[in-house]
C-alpha positions as CSV (number, residue, x, y, z in Angstrom):
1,X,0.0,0.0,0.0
2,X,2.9,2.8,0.5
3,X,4.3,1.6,-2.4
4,X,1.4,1.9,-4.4
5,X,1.1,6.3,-2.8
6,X,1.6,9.0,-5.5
7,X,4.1,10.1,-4.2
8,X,6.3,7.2,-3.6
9,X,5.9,6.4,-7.0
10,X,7.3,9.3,-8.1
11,X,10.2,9.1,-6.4
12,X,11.3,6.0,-8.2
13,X,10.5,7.9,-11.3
14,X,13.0,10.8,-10.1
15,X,15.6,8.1,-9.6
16,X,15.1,6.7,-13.0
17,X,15.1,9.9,-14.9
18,X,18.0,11.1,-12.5
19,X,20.2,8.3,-13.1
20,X,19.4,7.7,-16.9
21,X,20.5,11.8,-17.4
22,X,23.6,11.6,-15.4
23,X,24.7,8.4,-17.6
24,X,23.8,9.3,-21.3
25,X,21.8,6.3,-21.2
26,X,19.9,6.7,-23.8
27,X,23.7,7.4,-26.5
28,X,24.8,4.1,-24.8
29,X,21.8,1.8,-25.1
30,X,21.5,-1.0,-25.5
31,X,25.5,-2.3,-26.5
32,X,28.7,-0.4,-28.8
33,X,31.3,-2.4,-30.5
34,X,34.5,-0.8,-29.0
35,X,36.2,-2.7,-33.0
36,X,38.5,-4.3,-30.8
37,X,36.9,-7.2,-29.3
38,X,35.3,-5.9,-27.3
39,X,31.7,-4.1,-26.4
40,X,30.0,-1.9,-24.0
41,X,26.8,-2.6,-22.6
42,X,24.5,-0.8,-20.2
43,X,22.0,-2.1,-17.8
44,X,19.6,-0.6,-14.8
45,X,18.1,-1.9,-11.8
46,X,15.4,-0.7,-9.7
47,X,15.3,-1.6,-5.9
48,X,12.6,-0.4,-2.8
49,X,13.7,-1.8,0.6
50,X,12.0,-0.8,4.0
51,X,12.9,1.1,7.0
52,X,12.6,-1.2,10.1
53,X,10.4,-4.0,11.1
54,X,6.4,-2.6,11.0
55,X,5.2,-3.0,14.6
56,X,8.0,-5.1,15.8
57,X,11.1,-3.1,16.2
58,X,11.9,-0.5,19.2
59,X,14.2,2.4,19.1
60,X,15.4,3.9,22.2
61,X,17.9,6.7,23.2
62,X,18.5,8.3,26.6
63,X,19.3,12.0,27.5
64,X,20.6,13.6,30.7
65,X,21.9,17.2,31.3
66,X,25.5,17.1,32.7
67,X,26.2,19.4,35.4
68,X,28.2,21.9,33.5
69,X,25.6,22.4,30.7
70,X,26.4,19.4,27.9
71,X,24.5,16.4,27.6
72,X,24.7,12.7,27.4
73,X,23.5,10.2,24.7
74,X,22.9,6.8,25.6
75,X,22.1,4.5,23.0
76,X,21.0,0.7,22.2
77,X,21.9,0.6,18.5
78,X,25.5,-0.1,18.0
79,X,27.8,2.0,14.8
80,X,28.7,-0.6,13.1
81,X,30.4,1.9,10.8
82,X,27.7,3.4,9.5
83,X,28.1,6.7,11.6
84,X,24.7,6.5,13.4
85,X,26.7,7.6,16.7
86,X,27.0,10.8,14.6
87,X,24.0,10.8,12.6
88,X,21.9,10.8,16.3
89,X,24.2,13.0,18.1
90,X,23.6,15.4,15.1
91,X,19.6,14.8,15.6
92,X,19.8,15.7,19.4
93,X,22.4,18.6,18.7
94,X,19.7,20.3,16.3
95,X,17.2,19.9,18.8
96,X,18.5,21.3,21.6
97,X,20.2,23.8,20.0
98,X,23.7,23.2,20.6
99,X,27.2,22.2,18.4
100,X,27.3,18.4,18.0
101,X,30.7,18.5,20.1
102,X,28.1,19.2,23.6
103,X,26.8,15.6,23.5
104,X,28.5,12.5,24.2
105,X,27.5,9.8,22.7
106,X,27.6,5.6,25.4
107,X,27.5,3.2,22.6
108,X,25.4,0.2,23.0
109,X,25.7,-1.8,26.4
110,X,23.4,-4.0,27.4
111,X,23.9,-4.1,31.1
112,X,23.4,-0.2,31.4
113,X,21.5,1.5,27.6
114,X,18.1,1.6,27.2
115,X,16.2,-0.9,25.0
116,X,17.2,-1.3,21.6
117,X,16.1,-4.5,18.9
118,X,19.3,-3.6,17.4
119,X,21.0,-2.6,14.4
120,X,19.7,-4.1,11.7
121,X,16.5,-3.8,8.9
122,X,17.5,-0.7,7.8
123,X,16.2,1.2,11.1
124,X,18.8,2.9,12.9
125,X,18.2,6.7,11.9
126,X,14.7,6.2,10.7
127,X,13.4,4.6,13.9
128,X,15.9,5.0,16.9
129,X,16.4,8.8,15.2
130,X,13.2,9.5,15.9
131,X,13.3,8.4,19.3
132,X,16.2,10.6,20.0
133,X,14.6,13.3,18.4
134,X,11.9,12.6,20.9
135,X,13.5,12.6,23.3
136,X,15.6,15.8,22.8
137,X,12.1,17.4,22.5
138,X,10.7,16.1,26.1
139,X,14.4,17.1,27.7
140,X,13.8,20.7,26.0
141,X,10.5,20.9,28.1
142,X,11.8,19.5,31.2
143,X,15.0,22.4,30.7
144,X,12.4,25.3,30.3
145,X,10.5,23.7,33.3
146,X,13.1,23.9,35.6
147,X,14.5,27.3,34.6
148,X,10.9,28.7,34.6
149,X,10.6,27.8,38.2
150,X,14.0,28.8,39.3
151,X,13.2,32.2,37.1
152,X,9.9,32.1,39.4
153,X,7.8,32.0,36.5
154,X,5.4,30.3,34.5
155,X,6.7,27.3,32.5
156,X,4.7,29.4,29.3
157,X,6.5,32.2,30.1
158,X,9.9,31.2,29.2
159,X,11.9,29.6,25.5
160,X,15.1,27.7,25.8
161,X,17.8,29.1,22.8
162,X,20.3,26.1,24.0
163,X,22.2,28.0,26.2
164,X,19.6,30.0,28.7
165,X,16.6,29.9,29.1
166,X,14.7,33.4,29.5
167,X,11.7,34.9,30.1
168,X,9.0,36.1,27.0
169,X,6.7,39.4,26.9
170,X,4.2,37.2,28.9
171,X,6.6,37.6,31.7
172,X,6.7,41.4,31.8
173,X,8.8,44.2,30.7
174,X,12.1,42.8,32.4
175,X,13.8,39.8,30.8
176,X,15.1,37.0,33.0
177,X,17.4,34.7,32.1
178,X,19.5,31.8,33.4
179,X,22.6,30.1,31.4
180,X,22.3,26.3,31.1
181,X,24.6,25.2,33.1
182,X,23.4,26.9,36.2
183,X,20.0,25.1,35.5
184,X,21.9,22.0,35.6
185,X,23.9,22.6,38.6
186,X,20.5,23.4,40.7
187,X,18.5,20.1,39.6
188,X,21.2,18.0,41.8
189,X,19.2,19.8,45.3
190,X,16.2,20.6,46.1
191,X,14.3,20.5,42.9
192,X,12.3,17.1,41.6
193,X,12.4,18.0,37.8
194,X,14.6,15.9,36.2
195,X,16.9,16.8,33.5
196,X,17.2,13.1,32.2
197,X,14.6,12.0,29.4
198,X,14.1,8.2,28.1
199,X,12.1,7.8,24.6
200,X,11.7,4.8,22.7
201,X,9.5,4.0,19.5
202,X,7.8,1.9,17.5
203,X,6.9,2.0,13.6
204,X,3.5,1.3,12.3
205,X,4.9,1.9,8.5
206,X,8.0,1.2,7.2
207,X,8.0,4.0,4.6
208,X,10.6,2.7,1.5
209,X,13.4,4.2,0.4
210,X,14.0,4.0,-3.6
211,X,17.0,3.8,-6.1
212,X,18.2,3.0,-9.4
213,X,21.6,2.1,-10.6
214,X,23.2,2.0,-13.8
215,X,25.9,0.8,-15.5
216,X,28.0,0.3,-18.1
217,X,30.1,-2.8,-18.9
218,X,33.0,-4.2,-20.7
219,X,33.2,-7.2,-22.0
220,X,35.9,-9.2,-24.0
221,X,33.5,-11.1,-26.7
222,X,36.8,-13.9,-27.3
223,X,37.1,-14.7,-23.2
224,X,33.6,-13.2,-21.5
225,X,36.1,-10.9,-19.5
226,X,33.9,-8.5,-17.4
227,X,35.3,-4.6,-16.3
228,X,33.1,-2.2,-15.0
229,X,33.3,0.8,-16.3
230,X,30.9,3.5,-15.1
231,X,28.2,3.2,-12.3
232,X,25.6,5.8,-11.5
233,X,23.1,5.7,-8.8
234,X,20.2,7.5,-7.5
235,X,18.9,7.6,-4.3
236,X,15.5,8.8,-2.3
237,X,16.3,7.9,1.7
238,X,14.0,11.1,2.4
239,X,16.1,13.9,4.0
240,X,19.4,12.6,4.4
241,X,20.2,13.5,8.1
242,X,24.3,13.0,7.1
243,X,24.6,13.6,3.1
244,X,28.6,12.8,3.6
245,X,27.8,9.8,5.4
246,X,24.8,9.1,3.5
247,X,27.0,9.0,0.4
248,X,30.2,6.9,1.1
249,X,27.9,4.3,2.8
250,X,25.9,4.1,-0.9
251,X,29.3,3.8,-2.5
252,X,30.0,0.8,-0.2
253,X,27.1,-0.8,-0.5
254,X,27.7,-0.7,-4.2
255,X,30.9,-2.0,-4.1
256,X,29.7,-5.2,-2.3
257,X,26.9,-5.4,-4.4
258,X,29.3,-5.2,-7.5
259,X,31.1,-8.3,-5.8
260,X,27.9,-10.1,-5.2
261,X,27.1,-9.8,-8.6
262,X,30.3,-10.8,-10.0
263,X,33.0,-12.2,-8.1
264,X,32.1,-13.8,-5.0
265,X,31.3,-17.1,-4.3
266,X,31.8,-19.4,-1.6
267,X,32.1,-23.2,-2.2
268,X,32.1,-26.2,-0.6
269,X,33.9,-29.6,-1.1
270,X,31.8,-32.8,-1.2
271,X,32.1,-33.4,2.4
272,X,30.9,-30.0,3.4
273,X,34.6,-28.2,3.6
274,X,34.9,-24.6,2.1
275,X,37.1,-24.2,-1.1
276,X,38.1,-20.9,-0.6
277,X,38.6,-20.1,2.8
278,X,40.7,-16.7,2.1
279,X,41.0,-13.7,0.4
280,X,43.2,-15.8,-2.0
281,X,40.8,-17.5,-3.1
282,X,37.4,-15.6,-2.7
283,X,37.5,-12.4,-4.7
284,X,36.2,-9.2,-3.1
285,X,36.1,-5.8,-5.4
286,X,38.9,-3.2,-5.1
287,X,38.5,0.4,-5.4
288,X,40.0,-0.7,-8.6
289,X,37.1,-3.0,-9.7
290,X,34.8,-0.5,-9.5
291,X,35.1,2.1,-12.3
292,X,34.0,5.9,-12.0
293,X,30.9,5.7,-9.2
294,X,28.7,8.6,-9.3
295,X,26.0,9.0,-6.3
296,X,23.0,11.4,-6.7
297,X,19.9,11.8,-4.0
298,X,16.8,12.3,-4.7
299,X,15.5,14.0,-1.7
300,X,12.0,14.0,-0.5
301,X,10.4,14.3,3.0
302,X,9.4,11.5,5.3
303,X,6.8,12.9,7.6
304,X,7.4,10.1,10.0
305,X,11.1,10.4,10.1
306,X,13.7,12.4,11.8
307,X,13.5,15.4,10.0
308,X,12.1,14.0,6.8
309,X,15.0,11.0,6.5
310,X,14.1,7.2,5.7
311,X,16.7,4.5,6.0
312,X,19.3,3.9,4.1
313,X,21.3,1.0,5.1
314,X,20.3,-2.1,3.0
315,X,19.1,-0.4,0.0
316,X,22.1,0.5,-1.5
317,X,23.1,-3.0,-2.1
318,X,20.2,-3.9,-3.8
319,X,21.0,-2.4,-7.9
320,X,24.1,-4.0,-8.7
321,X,22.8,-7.5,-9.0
322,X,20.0,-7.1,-11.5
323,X,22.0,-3.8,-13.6
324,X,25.0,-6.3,-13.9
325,X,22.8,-8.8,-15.3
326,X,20.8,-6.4,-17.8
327,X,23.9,-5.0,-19.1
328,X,25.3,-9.0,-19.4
329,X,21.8,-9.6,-21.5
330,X,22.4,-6.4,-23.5
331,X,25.7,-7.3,-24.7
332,X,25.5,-10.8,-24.9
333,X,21.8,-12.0,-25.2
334,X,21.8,-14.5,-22.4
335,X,20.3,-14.6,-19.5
336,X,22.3,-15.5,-16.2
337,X,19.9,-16.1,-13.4
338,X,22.6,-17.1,-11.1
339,X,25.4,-15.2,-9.1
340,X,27.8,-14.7,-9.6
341,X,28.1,-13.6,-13.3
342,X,31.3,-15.2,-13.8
343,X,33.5,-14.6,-17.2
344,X,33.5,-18.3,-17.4
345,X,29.5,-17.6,-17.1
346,X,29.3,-15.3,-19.4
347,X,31.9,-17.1,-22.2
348,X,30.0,-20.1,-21.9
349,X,26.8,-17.8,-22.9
350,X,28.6,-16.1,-25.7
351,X,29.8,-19.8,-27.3
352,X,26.1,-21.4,-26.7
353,X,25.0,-18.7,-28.6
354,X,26.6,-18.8,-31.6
């Protein structure tokens, strides 16, 4: 049903069009004799993934003011090296209106972080974002709270700028205004607001993020010898939250997709024992491998997300694998319905059909 929304289905479109521009796809389509051998084909793939588990998985972050005016971030969902340690801090940080470099972010520990189904089904930023960003909100309130009453005014009276909070017109003439850090200082005696905030969530959707991916082979018509040449993707992850991080984790998930499709492959002897138990023998791509990688996004706006984003994590994987074998089909006119398209695959494809 999401997929099926207007606007949803126009984001793929975007991606399309985006990605088909940025490639000349239309002077390279479908194949080019290169007169030496060889030929260059081009190929697309079109991918929709998810953005957590619906009404399963649980996102949770914990904030507490520190008693010189910065903040802790406890989380559940471990950075696997996917940045989310700075993608969340960055959530809270706009929140509460202060550099990224005031929070601190406790990785995952499961004897002392609040609940988290972990990091996995693309649902880090999308769903343990939002609780953060939840929970920066309900900390905001519980600052202006406490500085109303030690301002000895009404908690309506008062706004929080992320370093004082100070009185409006409804207050009077005369502005009042205490810093941050004082606030913090005075909720460790004799006030029972707290200046610590736990938030979790659950998702009822799991809005999709969309791509497409093109690219543009090589192959050597006398061997089935595969190079990849150009690839150019398009992305819609709603509002990236990170575009730096946003981009270098769709270039890596393009890489191993790119090995997926071509290269790796474990196997087994008959008695169950793996072949190729090293990166001796079990190919993974290079920066080398991969050709000139272009990344674009498509950005649209997720209502239920942290500021608009959606995930981004699995997605990116997703294009290589069905491009790769288009472009194979373009250049060669068999289909390989099994991966890894090898250059033994391919060869054997070529020969059968002449």
């Amino acid at each position: 049903a999401y997929f099926g929304e207007t606007a949803n289905a126009c984001a793929l479109d975007r991606c399309i069009e985006h990605c088909a521009d940025n490639f000349h796809w239309k002077e390279k389509y479908p194949v080019r004799d290169m007169g030496n051998g060889k030929v260059r084909s081009v190929g697309m793939g079109m991918a929709m993934q998810g953005s957590a588990i619906t009404a399963m998985d649980v996102g949770s972050a914990r904030l507490k003011v520190n008693d010189e005016g910065f903040y802790t971030l406890s989380l559940g969902a471990a950075d696997m090296g996917t940045g989310c340690d700075t993608i969340l801090a960055q959530i809270a940080a706009e929140v509460l209106e202060c550099p990224i470099d005031a929070i601190t972010v406790l990785g995952a520990d499961t004897d002392s972080s609040p609940y988290d189904s972990g990091s996995y089904a693309s649902s880090t930023t999308y769903l343990t974002g939002k609780a953060t960003e939840r929970c920066a909100l309900r900390l905001r309130e519980q600052i202006c709270k406490l500085g109303a009453e030690l301002l000895g005014v009404p908690a309506d009276a008062v706004e929080f700028d992320g370093k004082e909070v100070f009185t409006t017109e409804k207050a009077g003439d005369e502005t009042k205004k205490i810093a941050l850090a004082d606030i913090a200082t005075a909720s460790m005696y004799g006030h029972e607001i707290p200046l610590e905030v736990t938030e979790s969530r659950t998702a009822h959707i799991s809005p999709p993020p969309f791509m497409a991916g093109a690219v543009e082979l090589e192959i050597d018509m006398e061997t089935g010898e595969t190079s990849v040449i150009n690839y150019a993707a398009a992305v819609d992850c709603g509002t990236p939250i990170n575009p730096n991080l946003a981009r270098v984790q769709t270039e890596g998930g393009i890489a191993q997709g790119i090995g997926m499709a071509l290269w790796e492959d474990v196997q087994y002897t008959d008695k169950g024992k793996i072949r190729n138990n090293s990166f001796m023998q079990y190919k993974i791509p290079t920066r080398l491998d991969l050709g000139r990688l272009r990344v674009e996004f498509e950005s649209s706006y997720e209502q239920s997300g942290p500021f608009g984003a959606k995930s981004i994590g699995e997605i990116v994987i997703n294009t290589p694998s069905p491009a790769i074998a288009n472009a194979v089909y373009n250049a060669v006119g068999v289909r390989i319905r099994e991966l890894p398209i090898t250059d033994e695959k391919i060869f054997m494809g070529i020969m059968g059909g002449r």
